[in-house]
TORLO-198555 format. One record per residue (C-alpha): residue in three letters; x, y, z. Coordinates in steps of 0.1 Angstrom, whole numbers, plus 5000, padded with zeros to 4 digits. Each point is the difference from the previous one (the first is absolute). Example, Ala and Ser with C-alpha at 12.3 -4.5 7.8 and 13.67 -1.06 7.14 Angstrom:
REM TORLO-198555
ala512349555078 ser501450344993 
END
This chain:
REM TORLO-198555
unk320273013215 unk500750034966 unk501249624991 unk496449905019 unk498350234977 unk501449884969 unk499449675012 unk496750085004 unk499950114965 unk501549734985 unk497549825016 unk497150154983 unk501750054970 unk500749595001 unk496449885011 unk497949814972 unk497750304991 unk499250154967 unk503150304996 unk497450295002 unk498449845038 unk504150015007 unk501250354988 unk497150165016 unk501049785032 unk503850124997 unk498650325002 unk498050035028 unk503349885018 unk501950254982 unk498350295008 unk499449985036 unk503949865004 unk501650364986 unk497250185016 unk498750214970 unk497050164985 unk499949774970 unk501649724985 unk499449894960 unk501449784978 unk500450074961 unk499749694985 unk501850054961 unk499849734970 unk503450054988 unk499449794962 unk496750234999 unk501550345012 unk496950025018 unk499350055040 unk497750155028 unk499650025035 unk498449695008 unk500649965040 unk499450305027 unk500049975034 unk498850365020 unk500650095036 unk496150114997 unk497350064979 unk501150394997 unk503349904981 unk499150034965 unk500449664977 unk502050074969 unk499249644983 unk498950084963 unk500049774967 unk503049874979 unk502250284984 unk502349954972 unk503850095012 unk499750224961 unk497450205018 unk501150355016 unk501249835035 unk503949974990 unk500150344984 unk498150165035 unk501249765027 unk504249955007 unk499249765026 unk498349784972 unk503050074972 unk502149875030 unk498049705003 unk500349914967 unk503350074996 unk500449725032 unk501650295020 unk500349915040 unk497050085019 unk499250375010 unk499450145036 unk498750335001 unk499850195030 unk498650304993 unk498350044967 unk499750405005 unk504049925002 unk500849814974 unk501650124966 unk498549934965 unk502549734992 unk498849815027 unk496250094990 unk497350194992 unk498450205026 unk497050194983 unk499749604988 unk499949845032 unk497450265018 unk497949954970 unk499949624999 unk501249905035 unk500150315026 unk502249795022 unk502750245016 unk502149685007 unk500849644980 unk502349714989 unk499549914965 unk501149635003 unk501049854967 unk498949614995 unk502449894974 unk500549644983 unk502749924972 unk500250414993 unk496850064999 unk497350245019 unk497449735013 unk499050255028 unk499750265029 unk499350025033 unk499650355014 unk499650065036 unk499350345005 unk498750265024 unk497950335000 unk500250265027 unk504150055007 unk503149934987 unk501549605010 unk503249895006 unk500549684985 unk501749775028 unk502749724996 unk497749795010 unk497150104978 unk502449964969 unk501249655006 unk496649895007 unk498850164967 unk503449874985 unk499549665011 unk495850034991 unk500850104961 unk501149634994 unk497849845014 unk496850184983 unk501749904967 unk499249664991 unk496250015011 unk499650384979 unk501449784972 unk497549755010 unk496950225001 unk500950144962 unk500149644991 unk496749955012 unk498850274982 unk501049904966 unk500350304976 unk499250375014 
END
């Protein structure tokens, strides 16, 4: 199931489309493939120090949509946010079970309830040459979730394959 998925992905990610048509594509796979509430991509700027949530996909129009403008990394975020210092310190991915669980060196909880109010989430680090280019964070609301084998090699295996075509859409944009 998994290796059809990604090569589903892969698919979309590969088809002749402008990068935004295919991240928001990748999503709408990836979302319904974990089964979660939500599913966005941080797309980051790494020669700027600039990124935003760009791409969401929701379960339903009752999840709330967290996309906002470009933020500078000097900005408050990696003072408030572990899972961002991690993410720009090219640390592996994050999968957090439980956020009501979780200790502050793994993140901030009064931070995440505030901003997010998921109660479960990978942070998914899309690195290139040591640098943050992105996240993806699948997340969900209402309970706790165990992140399975199988949901971690297929996020595993996704991260690479979002990278060249995030690196693509910054392109496109020029300067943020």
């Amino acid at each position: 199931m998994t290796t059809i998925s990604l090569n589903e992905l892969a698919g979309v990610l590969a088809t002749n489309t402008q990068p935004a048509e295919r991240l928001q594509r990748a999503l709408d796979l990836v979302g319904p493939h974990l089964r979660v509430d939500r599913c966005f991509l941080y797309v980051r700027d790494p020669a700027q120090g600039r990124g935003r949530i760009a791409f969401v996909w929701r379960k339903n129009a009752d999840v709330p949509d967290p996309r906002h403008d470009w933020q500078n990394d000097t900005d408050d975020l990696p003072q408030e946010d572990p899972l961002f210092r991690a993410a720009l310190a090219a640390q592996p991915s994050v999968y957090v079970e439980d956020v009501t669980q979780a200790g502050p060196e793994v993140l901030n909880q009064d931070f995440e309830r505030r901003t997010f109010g998921h109660r479960a989430l990978v942070h998914a680090h899309i690195i290139g040459d040591e640098q943050l280019w992105g996240i993806l964070q699948p997340c969900v609301f209402d309970a706790p979730r165990p992140w399975t084998l199988a949901d971690r090699e297929y996020i595993e295996g996704a991260v690479p394959l979002l990278l060249p075509v995030i690196q693509d859409y910054i392109r496109s944009l020029g300067r943020v």
